[in-house]
C-alpha positions as a Markdown table, in Angstrom:
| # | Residue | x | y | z |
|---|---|---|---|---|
| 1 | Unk | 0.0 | 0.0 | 0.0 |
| 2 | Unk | 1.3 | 3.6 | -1.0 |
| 3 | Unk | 1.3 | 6.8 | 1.3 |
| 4 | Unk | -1.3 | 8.0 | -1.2 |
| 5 | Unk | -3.2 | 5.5 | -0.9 |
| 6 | Unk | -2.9 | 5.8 | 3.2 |
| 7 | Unk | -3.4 | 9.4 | 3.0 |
| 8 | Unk | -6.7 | 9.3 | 1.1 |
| 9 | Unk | -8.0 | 6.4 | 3.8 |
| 10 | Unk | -7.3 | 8.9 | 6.4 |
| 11 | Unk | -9.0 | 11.8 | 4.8 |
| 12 | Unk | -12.1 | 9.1 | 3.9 |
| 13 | Unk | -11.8 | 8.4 | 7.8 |
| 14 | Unk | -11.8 | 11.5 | 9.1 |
| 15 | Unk | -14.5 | 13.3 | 6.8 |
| 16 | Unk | -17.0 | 10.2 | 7.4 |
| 17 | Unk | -16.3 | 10.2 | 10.7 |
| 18 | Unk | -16.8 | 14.1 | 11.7 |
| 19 | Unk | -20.1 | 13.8 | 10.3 |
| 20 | Unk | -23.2 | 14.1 | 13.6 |
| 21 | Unk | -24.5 | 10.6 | 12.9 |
| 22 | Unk | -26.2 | 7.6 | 14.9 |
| 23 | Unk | -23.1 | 6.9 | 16.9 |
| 24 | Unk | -22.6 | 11.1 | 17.7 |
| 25 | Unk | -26.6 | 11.4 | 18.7 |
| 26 | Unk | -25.6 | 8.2 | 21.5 |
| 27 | Unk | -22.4 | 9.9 | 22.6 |
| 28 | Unk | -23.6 | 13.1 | 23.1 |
| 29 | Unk | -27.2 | 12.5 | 24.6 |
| 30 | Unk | -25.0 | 10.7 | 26.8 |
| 31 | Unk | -23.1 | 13.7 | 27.6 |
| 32 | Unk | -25.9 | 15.5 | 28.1 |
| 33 | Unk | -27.8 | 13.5 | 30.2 |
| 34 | Unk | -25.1 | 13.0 | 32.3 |
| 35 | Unk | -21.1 | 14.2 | 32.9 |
| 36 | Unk | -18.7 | 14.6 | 30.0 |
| 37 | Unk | -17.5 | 11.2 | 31.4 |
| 38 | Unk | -20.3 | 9.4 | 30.5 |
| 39 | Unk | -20.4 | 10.5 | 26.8 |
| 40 | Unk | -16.5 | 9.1 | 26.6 |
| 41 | Unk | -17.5 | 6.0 | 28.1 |
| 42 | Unk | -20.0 | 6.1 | 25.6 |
| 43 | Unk | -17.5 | 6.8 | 22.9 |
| 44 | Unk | -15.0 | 4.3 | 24.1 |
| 45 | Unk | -17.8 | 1.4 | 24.2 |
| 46 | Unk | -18.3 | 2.5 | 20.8 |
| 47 | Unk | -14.7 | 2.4 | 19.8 |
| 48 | Unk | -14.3 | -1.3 | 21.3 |
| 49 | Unk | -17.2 | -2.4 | 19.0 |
| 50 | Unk | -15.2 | -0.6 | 15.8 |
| 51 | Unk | -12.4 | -2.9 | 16.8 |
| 52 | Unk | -14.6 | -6.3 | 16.9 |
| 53 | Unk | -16.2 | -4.9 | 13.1 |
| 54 | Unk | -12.3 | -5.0 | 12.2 |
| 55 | Unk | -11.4 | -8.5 | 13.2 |
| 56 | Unk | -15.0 | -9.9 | 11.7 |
| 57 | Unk | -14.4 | -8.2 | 8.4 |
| 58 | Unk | -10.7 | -9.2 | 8.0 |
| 59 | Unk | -11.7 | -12.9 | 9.3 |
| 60 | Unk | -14.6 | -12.7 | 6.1 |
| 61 | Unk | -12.6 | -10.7 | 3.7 |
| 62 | Unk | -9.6 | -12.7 | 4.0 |
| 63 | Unk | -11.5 | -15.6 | 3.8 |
| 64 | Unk | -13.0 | -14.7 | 0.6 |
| 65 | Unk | -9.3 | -13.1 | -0.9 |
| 66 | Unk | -8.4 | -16.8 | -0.5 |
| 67 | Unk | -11.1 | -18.4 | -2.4 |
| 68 | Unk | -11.8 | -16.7 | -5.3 |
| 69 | Unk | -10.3 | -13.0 | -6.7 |
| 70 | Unk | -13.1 | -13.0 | -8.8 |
| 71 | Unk | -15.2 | -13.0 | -5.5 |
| 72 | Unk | -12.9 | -10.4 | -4.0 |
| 73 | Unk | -13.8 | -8.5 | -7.0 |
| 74 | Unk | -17.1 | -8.7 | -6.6 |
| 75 | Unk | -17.3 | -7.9 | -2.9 |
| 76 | Unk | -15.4 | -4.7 | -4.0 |
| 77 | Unk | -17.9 | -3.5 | -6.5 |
| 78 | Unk | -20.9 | -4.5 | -4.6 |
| 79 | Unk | -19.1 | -2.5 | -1.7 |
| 80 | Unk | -18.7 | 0.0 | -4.2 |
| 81 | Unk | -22.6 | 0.7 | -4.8 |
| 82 | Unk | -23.0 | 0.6 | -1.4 |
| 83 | Unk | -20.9 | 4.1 | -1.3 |
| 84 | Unk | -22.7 | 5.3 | -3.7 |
| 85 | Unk | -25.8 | 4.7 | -1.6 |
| 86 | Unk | -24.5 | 6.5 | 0.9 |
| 87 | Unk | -23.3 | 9.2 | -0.8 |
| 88 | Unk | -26.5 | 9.8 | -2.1 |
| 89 | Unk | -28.4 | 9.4 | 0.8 |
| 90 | Unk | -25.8 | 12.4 | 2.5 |
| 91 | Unk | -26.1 | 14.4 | -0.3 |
| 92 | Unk | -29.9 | 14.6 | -0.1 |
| 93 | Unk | -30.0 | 14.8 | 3.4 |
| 94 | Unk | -27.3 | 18.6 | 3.3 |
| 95 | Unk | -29.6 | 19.3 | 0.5 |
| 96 | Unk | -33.2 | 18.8 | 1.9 |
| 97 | Unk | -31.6 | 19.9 | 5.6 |
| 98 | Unk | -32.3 | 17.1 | 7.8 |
| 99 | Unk | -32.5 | 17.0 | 11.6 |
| 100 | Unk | -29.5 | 14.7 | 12.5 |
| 101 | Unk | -28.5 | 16.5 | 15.4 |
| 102 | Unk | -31.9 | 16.2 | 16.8 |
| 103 | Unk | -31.5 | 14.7 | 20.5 |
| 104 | Unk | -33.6 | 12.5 | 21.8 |
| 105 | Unk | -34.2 | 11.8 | 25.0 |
| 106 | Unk | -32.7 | 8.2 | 26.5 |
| 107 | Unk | -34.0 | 5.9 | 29.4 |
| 108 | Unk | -31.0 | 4.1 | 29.8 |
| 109 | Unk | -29.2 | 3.7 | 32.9 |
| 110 | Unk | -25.8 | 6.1 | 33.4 |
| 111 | Unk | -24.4 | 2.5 | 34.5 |
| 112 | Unk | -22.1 | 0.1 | 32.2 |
| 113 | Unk | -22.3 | 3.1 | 29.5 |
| 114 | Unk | -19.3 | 1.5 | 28.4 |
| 115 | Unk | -20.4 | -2.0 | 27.8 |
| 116 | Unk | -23.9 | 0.0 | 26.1 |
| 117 | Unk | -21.3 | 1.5 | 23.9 |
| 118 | Unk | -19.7 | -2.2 | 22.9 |
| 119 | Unk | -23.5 | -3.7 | 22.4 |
| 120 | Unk | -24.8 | -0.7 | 20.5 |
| 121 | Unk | -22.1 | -1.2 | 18.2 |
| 122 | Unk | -21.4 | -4.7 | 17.8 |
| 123 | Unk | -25.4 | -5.2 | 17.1 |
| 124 | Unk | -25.2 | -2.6 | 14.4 |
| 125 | Unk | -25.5 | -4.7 | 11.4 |
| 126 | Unk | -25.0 | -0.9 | 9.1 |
| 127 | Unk | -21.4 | -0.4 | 10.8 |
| 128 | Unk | -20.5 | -3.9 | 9.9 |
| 129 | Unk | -21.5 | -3.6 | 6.4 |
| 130 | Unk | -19.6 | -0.4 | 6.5 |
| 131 | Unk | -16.5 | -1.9 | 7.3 |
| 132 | Unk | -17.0 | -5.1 | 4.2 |
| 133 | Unk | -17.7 | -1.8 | 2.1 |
| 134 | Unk | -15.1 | 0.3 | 3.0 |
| 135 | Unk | -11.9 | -1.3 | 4.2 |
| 136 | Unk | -11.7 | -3.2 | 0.2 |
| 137 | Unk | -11.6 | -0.3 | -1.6 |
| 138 | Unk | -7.9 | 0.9 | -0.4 |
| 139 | Unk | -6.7 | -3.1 | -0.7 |
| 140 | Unk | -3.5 | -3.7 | -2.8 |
| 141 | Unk | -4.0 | -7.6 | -3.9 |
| 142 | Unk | -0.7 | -7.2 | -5.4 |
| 143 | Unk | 0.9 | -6.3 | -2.8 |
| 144 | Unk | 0.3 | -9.5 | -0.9 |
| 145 | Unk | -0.6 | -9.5 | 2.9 |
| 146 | Unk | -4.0 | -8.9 | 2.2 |
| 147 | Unk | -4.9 | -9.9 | 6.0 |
| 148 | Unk | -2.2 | -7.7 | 7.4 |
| 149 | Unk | -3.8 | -4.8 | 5.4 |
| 150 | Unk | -7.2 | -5.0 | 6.2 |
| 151 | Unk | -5.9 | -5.2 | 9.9 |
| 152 | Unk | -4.1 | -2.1 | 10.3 |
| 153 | Unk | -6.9 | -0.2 | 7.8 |
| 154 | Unk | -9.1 | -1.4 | 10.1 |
| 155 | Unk | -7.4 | -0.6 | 13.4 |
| 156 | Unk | -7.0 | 3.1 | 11.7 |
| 157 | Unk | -10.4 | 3.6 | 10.7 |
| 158 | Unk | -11.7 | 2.5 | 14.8 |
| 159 | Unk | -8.9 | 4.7 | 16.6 |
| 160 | Unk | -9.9 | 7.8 | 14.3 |
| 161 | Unk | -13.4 | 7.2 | 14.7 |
| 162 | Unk | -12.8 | 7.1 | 18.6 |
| 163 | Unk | -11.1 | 9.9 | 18.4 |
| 164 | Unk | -13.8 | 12.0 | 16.3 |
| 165 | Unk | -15.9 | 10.3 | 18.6 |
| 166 | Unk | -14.0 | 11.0 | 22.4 |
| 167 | Unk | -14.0 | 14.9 | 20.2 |
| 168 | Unk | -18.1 | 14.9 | 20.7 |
| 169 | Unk | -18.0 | 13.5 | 23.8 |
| 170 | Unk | -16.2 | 16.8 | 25.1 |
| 171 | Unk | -17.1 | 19.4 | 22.6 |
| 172 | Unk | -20.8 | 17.6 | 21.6 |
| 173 | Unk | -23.2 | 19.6 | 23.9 |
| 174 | Unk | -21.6 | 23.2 | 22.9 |
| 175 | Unk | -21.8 | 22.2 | 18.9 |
| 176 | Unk | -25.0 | 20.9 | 19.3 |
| 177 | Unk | -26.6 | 24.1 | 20.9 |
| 178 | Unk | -24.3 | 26.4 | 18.5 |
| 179 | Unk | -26.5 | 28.5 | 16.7 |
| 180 | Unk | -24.6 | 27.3 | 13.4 |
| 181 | Unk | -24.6 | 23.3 | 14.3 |
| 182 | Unk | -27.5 | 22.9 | 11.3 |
| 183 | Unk | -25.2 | 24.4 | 8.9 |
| 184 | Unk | -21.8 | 22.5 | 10.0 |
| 185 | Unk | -24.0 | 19.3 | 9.4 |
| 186 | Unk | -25.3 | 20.2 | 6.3 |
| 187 | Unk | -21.7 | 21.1 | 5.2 |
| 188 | Unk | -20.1 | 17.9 | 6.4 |
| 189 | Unk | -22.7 | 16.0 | 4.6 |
| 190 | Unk | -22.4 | 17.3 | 1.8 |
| 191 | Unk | -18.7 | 17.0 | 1.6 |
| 192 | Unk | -18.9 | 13.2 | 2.9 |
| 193 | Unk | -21.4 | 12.3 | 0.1 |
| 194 | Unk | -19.1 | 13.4 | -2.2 |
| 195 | Unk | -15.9 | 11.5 | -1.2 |
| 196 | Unk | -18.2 | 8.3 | -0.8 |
| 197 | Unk | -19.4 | 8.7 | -4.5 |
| 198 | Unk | -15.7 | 9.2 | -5.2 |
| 199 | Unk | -14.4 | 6.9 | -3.8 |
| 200 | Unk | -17.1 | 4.3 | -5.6 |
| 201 | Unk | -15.4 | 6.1 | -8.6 |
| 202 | Unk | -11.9 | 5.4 | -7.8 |
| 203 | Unk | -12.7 | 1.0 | -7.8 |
| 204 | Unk | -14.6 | 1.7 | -11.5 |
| 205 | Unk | -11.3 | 3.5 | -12.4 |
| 206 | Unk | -9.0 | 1.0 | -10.9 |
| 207 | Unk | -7.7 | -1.6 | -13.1 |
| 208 | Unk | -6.5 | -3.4 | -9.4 |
């Protein structure tokens, strides 16, 4: 794998990561309902599940980099339409303003927040197809050590999600009731939709 290559994951990372999703709602109703503690706990849980996602998807990619290229291939284009799915869908939502930094109001308990955080995660069928969707699209078959690339992608991805993550958990309550916190959405949304779509470009381009 090239610096380029590592370079753009990071970027990918950190842009889909910034963006006030399902995860940032948890953390930071957490926060609020509670001490900035308890949103990191949150975000920690959260991270440990990123980190099960990246052992399960190396476990099935690898798997299927072993029996078939062709099916590699095809896991890498389906994932491929998947980004373009989301894409869209984050395009549409900057454009028709949605409300994903509404809070809602939880009834969970303040205890085991951390372990909440590892179940919430781990149960999320959407982060694991994520991570069979995303982590493909920077692999270099040629380069051999498919496993030990989808490893240390993987690993990257969860630590810079926890730290976007452990970054809402302290700063989530102000940026949530800044008057501008609609528009920083809307921007990130838009910019995320259009590195997915990207992305999905980049495999149709690729001749790896």
């Amino acid at each position: 794998m090239d610096i380029n290559t590592l370079l753009l994951f990071v970027i990918a990372c950190l842009t889909i990561n910034l963006i006030p999703g399902p995860d940032v709602v948890y953390i930071v109703s957490n926060t609020m309902k509670g001490k900035m503690t308890t949103g990191i706990k949150a975000a920690l849980g959260l991270g440990a599940g990123y980190v099960v996602h990246t052992l399960a998807a190396c476990l099935g990619l690898s798997a299927i980099i072993v029996s078939s290229a062709f099916a590699f291939t095809a896991v890498k284009w389906l994932g491929a339409a998947y980004l373009v799915y989301l894409g869209i869908q984050a395009l549409l939502s900057a454009w028709r303003g949605g409300n994903s930094l509404q809070m809602t109001q939880s009834t969970n308990s303040n205890r085991n927040i951390f372990m909440q955080g590892v179940v919430v995660s781990v149960l999320n069928p959407k982060v694991a197809l994520f991570f069979l969707s995303f982590l493909p699209q920077f692999i270099d078959i040629s380069a051999g050590a498919t496993s030990t690339q989808l490893l240390m992608l993987g690993l990257i991805f969860s630590a810079l999600a926890t730290g976007c993550n452990l970054l809402y958990a302290t700063l989530g309550s102000w940026l949530f009731s800044h008057p501008n916190s609609m528009r920083y959405s809307r921007a990130l949304e838009s910019v995320s939709g259009v590195l997915l779509i990207g992305l999905a470009g980049k495999i149709a381009l690729s001749d790896k």
